[in-house]
MIVEXVEX-765116 format. One record per residue (C-alpha): residue number from 1; x, y, z. Coordinates in steps of 0.05 Angstrom, whole numbers, plus 5000, padded with zeros to 4 digits. Each point is the difference from the previous one (the first is absolute). Last residue first. Layout:
% MIVEXVEX-765116
NODE NUM X Y Z
...
This chain:
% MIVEXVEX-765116
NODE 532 4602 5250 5281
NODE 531 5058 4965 5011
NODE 530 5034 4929 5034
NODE 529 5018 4962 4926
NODE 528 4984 4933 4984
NODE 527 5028 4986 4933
NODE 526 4974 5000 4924
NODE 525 4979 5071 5009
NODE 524 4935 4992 4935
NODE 523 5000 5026 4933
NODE 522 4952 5028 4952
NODE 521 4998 5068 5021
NODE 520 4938 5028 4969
NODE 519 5007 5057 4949
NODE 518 4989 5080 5031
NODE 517 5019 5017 4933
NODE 516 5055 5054 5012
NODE 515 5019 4952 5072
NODE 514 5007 4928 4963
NODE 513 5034 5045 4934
NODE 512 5049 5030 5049
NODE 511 5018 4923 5038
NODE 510 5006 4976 4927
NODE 509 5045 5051 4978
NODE 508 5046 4984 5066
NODE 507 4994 4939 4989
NODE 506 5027 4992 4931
NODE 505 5057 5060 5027
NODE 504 5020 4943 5043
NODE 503 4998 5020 5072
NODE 502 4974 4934 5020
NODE 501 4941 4974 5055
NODE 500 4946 5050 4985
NODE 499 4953 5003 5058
NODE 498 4949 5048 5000
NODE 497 4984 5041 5059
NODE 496 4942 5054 5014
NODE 495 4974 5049 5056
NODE 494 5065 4985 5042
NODE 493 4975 5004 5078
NODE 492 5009 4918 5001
NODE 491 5078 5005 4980
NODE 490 5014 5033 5065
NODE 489 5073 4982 5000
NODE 488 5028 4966 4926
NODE 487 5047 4941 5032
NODE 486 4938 4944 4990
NODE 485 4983 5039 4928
NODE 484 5077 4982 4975
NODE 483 4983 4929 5008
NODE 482 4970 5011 4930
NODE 481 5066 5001 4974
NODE 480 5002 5060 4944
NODE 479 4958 5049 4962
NODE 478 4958 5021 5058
NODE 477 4947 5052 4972
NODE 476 4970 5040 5056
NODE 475 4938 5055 5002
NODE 474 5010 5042 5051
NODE 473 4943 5045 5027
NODE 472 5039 5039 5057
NODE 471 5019 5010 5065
NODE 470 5013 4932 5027
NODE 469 5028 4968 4940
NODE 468 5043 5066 5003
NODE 467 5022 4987 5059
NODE 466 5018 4926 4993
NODE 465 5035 5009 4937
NODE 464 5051 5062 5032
NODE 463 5009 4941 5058
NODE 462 5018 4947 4949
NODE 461 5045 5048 4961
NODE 460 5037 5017 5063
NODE 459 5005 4926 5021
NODE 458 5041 4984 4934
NODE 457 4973 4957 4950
NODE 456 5053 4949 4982
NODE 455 4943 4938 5000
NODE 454 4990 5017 5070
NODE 453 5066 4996 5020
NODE 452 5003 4916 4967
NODE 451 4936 4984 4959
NODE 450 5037 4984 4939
NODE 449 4962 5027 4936
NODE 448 5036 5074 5001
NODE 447 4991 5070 5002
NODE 446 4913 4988 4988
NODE 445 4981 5056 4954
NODE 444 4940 5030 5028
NODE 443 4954 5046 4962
NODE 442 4962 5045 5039
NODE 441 4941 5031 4972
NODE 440 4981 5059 5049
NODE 439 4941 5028 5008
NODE 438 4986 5063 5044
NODE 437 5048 5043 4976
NODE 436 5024 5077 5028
NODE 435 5045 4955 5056
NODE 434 5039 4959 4943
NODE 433 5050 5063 4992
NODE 432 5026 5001 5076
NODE 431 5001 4921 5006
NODE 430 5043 4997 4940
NODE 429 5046 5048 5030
NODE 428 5002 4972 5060
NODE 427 5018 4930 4964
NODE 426 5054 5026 4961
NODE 425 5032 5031 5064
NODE 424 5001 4932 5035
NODE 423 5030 4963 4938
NODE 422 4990 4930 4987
NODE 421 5009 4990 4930
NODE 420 4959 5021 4940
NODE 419 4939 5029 5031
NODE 418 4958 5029 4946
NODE 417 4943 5049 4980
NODE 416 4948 5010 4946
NODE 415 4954 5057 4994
NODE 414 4932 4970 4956
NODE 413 4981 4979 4925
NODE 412 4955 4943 5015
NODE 411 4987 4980 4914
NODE 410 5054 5014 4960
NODE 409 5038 4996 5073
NODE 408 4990 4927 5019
NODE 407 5045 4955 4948
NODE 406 5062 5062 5018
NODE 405 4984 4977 5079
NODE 404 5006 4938 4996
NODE 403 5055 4989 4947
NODE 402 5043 5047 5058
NODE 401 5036 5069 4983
NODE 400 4966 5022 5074
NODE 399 5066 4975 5028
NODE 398 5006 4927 5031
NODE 397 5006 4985 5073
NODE 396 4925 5018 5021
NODE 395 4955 5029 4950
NODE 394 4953 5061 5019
NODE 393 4947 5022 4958
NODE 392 4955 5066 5018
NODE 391 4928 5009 4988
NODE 390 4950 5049 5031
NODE 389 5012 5042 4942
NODE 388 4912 4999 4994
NODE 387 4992 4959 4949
NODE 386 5062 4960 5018
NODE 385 4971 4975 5066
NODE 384 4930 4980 4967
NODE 383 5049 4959 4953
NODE 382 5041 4971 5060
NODE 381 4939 4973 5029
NODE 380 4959 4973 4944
NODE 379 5057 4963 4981
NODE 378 5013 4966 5074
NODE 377 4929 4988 5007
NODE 376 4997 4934 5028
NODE 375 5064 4998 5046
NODE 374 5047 4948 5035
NODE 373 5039 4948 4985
NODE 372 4986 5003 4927
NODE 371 5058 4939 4955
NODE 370 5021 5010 4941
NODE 369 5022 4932 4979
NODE 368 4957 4994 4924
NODE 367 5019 5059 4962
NODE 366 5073 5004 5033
NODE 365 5001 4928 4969
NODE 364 4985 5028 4937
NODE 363 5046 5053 4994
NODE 362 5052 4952 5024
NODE 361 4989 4956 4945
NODE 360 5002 5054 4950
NODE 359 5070 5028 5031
NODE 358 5030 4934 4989
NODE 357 4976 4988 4927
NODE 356 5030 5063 4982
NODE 355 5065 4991 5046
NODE 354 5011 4929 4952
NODE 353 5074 4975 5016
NODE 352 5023 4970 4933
NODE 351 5004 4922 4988
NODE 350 5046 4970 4959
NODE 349 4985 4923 4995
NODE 348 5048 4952 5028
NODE 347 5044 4961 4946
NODE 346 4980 4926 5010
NODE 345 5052 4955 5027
NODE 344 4956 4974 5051
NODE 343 5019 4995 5069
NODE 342 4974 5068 5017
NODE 341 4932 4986 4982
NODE 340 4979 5024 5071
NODE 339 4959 4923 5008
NODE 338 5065 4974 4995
NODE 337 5036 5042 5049
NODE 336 4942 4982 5038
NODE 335 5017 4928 4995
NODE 334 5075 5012 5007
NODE 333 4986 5020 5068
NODE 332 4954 4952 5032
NODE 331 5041 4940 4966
NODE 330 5071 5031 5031
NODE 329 4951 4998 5071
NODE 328 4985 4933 4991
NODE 327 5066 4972 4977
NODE 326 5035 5028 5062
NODE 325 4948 4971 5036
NODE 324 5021 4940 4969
NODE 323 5075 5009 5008
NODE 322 4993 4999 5078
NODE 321 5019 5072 5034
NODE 320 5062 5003 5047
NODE 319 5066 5017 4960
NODE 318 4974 5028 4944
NODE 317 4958 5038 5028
NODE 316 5054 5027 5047
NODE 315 5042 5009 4943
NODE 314 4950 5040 4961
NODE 313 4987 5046 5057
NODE 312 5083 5016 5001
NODE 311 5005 5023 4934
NODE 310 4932 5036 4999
NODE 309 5009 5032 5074
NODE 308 4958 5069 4979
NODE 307 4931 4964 4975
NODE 306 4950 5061 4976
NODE 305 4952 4945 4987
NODE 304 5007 4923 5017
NODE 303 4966 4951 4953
NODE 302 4968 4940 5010
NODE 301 4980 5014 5080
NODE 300 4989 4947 5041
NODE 299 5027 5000 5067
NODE 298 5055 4967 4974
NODE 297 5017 5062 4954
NODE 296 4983 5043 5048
NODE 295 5049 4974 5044
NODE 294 5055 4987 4945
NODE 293 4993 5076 4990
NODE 292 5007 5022 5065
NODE 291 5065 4956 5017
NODE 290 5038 5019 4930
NODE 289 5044 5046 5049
NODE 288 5002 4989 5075
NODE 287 4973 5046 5044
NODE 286 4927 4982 4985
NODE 285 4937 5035 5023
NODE 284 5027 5073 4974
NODE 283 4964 5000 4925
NODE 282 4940 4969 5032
NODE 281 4946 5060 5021
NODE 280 5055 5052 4982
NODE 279 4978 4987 4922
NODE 278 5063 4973 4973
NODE 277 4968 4937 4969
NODE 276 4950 5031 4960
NODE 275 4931 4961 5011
NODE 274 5011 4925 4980
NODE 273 4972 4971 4945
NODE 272 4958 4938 4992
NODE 271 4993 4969 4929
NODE 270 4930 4957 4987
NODE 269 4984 4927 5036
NODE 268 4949 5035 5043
NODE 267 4952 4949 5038
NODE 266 4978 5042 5058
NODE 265 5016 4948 5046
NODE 264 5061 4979 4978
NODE 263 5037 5049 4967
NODE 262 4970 5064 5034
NODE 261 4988 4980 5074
NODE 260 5048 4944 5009
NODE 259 5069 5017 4948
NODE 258 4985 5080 5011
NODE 257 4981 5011 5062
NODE 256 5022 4939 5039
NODE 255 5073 5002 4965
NODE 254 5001 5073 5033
NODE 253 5065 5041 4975
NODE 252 4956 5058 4956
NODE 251 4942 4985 5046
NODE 250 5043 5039 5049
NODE 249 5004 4969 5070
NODE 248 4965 5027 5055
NODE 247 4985 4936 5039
NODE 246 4938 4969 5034
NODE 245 5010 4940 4966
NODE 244 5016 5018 4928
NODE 243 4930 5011 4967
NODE 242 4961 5037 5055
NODE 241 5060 5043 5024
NODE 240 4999 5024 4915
NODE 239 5054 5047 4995
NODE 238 5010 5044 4925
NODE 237 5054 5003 4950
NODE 236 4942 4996 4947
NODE 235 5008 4943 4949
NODE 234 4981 5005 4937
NODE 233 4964 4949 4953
NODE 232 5006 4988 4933
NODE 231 4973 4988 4930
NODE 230 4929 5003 5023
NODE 229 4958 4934 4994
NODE 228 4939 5021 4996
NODE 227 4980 4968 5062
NODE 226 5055 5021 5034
NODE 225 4975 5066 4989
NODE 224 4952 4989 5025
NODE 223 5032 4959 5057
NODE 222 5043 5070 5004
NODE 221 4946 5051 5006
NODE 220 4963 4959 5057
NODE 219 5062 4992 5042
NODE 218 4986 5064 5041
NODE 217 4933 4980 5014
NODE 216 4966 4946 5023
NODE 215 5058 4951 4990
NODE 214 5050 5054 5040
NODE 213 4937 4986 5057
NODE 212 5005 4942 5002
NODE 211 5067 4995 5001
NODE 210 5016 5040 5070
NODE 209 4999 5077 4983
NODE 208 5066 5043 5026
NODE 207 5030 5022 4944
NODE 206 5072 5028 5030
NODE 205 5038 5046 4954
NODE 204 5084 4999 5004
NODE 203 5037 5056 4992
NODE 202 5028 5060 4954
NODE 201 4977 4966 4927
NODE 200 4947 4970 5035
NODE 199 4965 5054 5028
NODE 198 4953 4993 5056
NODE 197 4935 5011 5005
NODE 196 4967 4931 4985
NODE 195 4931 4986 4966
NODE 194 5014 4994 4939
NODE 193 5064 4971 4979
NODE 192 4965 4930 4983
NODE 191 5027 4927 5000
NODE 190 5033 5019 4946
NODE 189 5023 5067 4981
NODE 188 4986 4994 4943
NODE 187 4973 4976 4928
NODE 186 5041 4999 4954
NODE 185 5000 5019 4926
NODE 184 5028 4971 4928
NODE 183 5000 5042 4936
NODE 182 4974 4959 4945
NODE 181 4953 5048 4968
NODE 180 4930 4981 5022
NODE 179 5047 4972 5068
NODE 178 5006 5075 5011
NODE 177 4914 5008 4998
NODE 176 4993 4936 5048
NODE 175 5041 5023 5056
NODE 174 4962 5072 5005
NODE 173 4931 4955 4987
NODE 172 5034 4955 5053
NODE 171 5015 5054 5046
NODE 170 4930 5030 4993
NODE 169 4966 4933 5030
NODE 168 5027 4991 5051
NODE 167 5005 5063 5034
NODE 166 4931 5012 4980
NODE 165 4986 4934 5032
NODE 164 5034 5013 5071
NODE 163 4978 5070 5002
NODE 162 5043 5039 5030
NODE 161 5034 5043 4948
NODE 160 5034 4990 4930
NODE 159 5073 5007 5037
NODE 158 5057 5050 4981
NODE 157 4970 5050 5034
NODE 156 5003 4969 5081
NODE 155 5051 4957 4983
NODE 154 5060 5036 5035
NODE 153 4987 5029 5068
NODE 152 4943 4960 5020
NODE 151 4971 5046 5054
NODE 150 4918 4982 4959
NODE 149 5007 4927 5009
NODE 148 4951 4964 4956
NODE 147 5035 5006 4932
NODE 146 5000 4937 4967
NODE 145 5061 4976 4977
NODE 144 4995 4970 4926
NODE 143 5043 5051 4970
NODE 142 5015 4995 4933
NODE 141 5069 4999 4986
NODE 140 5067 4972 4984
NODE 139 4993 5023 4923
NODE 138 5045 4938 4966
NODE 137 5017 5003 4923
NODE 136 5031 5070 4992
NODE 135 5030 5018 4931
NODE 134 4993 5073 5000
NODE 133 4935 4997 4959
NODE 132 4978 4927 5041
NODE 131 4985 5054 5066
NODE 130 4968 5044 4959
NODE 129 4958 4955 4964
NODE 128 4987 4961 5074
NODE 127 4980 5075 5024
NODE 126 4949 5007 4954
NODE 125 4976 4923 5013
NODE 124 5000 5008 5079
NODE 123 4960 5073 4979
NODE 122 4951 4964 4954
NODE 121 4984 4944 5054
NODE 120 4988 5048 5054
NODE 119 4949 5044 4953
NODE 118 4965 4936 4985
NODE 117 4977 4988 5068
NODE 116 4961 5057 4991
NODE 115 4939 4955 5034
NODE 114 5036 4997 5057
NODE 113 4989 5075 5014
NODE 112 5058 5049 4995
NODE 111 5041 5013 5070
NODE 110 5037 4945 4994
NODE 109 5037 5029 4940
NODE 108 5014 5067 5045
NODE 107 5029 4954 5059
NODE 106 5041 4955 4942
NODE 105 5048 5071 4983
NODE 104 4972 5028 4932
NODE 103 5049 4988 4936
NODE 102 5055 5027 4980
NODE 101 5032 5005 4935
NODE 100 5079 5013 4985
NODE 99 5041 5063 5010
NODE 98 5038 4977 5056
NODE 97 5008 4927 5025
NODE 96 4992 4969 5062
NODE 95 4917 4999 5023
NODE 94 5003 5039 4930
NODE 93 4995 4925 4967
NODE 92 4933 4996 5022
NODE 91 4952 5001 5065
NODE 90 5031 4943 5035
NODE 89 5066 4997 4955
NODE 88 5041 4954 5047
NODE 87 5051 4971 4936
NODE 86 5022 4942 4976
NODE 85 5041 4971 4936
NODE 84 5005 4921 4997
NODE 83 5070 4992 4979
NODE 82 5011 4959 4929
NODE 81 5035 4937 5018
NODE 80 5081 5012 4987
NODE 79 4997 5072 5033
NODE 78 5056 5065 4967
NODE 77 4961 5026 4941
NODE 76 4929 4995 5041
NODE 75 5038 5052 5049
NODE 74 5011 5054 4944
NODE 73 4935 4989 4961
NODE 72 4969 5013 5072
NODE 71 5043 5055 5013
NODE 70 4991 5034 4929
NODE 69 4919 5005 5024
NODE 68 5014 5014 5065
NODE 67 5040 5059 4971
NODE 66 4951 5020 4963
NODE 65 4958 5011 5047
NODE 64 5038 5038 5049
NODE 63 5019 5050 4950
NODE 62 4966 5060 5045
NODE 61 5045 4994 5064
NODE 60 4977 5009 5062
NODE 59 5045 4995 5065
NODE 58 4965 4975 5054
NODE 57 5022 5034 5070
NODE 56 5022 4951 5053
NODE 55 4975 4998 5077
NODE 54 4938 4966 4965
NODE 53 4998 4955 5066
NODE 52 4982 4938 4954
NODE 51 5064 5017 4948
NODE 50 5014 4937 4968
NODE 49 4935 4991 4961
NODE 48 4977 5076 5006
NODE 47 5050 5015 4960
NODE 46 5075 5024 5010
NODE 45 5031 4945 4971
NODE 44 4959 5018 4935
NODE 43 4935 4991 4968
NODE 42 4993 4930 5009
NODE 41 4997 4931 4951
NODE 40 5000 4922 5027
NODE 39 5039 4954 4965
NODE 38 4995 4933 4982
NODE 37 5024 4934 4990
NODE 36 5070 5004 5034
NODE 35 5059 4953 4958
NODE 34 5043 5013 5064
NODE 33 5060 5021 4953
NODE 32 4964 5031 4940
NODE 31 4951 5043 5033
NODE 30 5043 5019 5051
NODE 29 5050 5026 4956
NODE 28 4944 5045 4967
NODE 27 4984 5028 5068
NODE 26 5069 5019 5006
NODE 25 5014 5031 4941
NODE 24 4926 5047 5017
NODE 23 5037 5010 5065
NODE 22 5064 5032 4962
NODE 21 4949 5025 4961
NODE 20 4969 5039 5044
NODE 19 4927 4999 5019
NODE 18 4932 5037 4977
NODE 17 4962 4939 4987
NODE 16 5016 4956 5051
NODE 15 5003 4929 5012
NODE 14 4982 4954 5061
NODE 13 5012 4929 4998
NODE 12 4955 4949 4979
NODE 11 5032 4933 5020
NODE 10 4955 4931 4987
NODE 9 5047 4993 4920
NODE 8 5057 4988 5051
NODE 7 4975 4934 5030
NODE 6 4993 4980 4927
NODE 5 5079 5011 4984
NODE 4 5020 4963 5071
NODE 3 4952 4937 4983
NODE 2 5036 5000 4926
NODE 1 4965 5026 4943
């Protein structure tokens, strides 16, 4: 290859599943005149990925798998060097694709004990076979962020916790189970995403800590990782004062952060990627096309995700950067490529998405994360209740036709009641036929993961919570963020809680056979939180 043709192989644009041809043409084009060497796979132009303010709504469509998986054959048609596929698939391919596996969010896998260490290594190899099924090399996760800050608006879940070693140590058995089958991983967002409260795909996070105290901590994931040699590194579009002088300049751009702190004196030699380049944090630093991406190219970065100036980036790399660190990064590349088997000739095995296999390992890692907040004799309670029609169920923003509930009532038969959506009259009427009951088993399905309105759980529903909590002998199953319980008023008058983590029907069951056999919760809140 010629200097221009390798500088070209560092751009991963952005590619989508559910997209036009006439775009789908165009991406092809790309591939053969710039000679990129990679891709990096969405849902649509209207997902989360290019819209941050979710002012767009997502259109579903069923087929999205296999049409990743003719879009991949598609794209490798039209590259000279075969492209190195990737994809952010955090808890599975269903992070972007319908009607494929998912797997628990990192919170509910930090939740197990270390010593189920193995669970976190079967789910990064699960999700590895599903990734390498539709032809994905590249899953641009774990997390290594550790999850001190409890207003961070967008790591909070997606993180193992806040313990520095548990962090650690679960994203390279999660690292170590895809490299089992020759899927590559990442750790991110480096130097740690943790403890800030700002989003980076809207603006730009400040960590604060001098780097002494990022050594003591937030850095301790990645020199393990280091360590072990991970295949790459991310970079979080975050600002580092201590690092660059005083100034808040994104890590992304910072030739102190990257080249100094994690080339040099953290001793990594393996491929650094940047964070998406059109996350608000950078996308608008540079008025002049190609600028952004030459920047974090000479800040460091190998390979520059989500780049929108390809054309123009290359010719500023071209133009400025010395053939031998051109050399260095095209080395960092094609190694992994290497390492992906996808410079071989060899006909890739077909591999079949495995739901069975899927749904066991969540079963069992419901098993081991439950997680008792509050309450010793939570079964003993609700069956005394039931004896005597005490009993009433309630489940919040699902109907009563819930894998809860049907797992409970061979056994805790009882009046069940709902609030779908927020509706003022629903909840009076609720009210009016839970004041005969005593006990109430509420079940709690979390509206959403991100902690923004109060996790989408309207003030009315909060208040119609706090009363009852108040009034009567509630017994609460969370099945979603834990954070949920610092937004849940009067949580300390509730008789029992269990935290659940998911809404998968795996945990659900679980969470019914936990309260039916009054089983100890296994699990422990892997963060800090300010309750009971």
């Amino acid at each position: 290859m010629t200097l221009k043709q390798k500088i070209g192989q560092f751009f991963f644009p952005a590619v989508f599943i559910n997209d036009t041809e006439e775009n789908i043409q165009a991406t092809e084009r790309l591939i053969k005149e710039q000679n990129i060497g990679g891709l990096t796979f969405f849902h649509s132009r209207d997902s989360a990925a290019t819209n941050y303010e979710a002012k767009k709504k997502i259109v579903l469509n069923d087929d999205s798998y296999q049409r990743l998986k003719d879009l991949i054959v598609r794209y490798q048609k039209s590259a000279t060097t075969p492209l190195l596929m990737s994809i952010d698939a955090e808890w599975g391919l269903a992070m972007r694709v319908e009607k494929t596996p998912q797997y628990p969010f990192a919170i509910t896998l930090g939740a197990l004990n270390q010593g189920d260490h193995h669970l976190v290594y079967e789910v990064g190899k699960q999700i590895g076979l599903d990734l390498k099924s539709a032809g994905i090399h590249y899953n641009l996760a774990p997390l290594a962020d550790i999850n001190n800050n409890p207003n961070n608006p967008v790591i909070g879940y997606r993180s193992f916790g806040e313990n520095k070693e548990k962090v650690a140590l679960f994203a390279l058995e999660y690292l170590r189970g895809m490299n089992e089958v020759d899927v590559l991983g990442c750790l991110k967002h480096f130097p740690g995403h943790g403890n800030t409260n700002v989003d980076s795909h809207l603006g730009l996070p400040v960590l604060e800590e001098n780097l002494a105290q990022l050594l003591e901590n937030e850095l301790v994931p990645f020199i393990k990782g280091i360590e072990n040699k991970v295949d790459s590194i991310m970079i979080g579009h975050l600002a580092v004062p201590a690092l660059n002088e005083g100034k808040n300049i994104s890590a992304t751009v910072s030739n102190s952060i990257i080249e100094t702190l994690l080339r040099k004196q953290l001793g990594y030699d393996g491929l650094i990627i940047s964070d998406a380049l059109n996350m608000h944090s950078v996308s608008k630093l540079y008025s002049k096309k190609g600028q952004l991406e030459w920047e974090a190219f000479n800040a460091g970065n190998d390979v520059l995700c989500f780049a929108e100036n390809i054309a123009e980036g290359i010719q500023e790399i071209l133009e400025k950067a010395s053939p031998e660190r051109i050399e260095a990064s095209y080395n960092r590349l094609m190694k992994c490529k290497q390492k992906a088997g996808i410079l071989d000739s060899k006909t890739p095995v077909s591999i079949s998405l495995d739901f069975e296999k899927a749904s066991q390992l969540n079963r069992k890692i419901a098993e081991n994360c439950l997680t008792k907040i509050k309450g010793n004799n939570n079964t003993e309670a609700v069956f005394k209740a039931k004896n005597k029609n005490k009993l009433a169920k309630l489940s919040l923003f699902k109907t009563t036709d819930n894998a809860f509930f049907r797992a409970l009532n061979h056994s805790l038969s009882s009046p069940e009641f709902c609030i779908e959506i927020e509706d003022e009259n629903a909840i009076k009427d609720v009210e009016k036929n839970l004041a005969d009951y005593e006990t109430i088993l509420i079940s709690l399905f979390v509206p959403k993961a991100k902690p923004t309105n109060t996790f989408d759980i309207e003030k009315s529903v909060l208040a119609f919570l706090k009363n009852l909590l108040s009034n009567k002998k509630c017994i609460l199953y969370v099945f979603g963020n834990p954070y949920v319980l610092q937004v849940i008023p009067n949580l300390e008058s509730a008789f029992g809680v269990v935290q659940v983590y998911q809404d998968f029907n795996e945990f659900q069951e679980s969470a019914a056979t936990q309260l039916l056999n009054n089983l100890t919760c296994k699990g422990s809140i892997p963060v800090h939180l300010n309750i009971i």
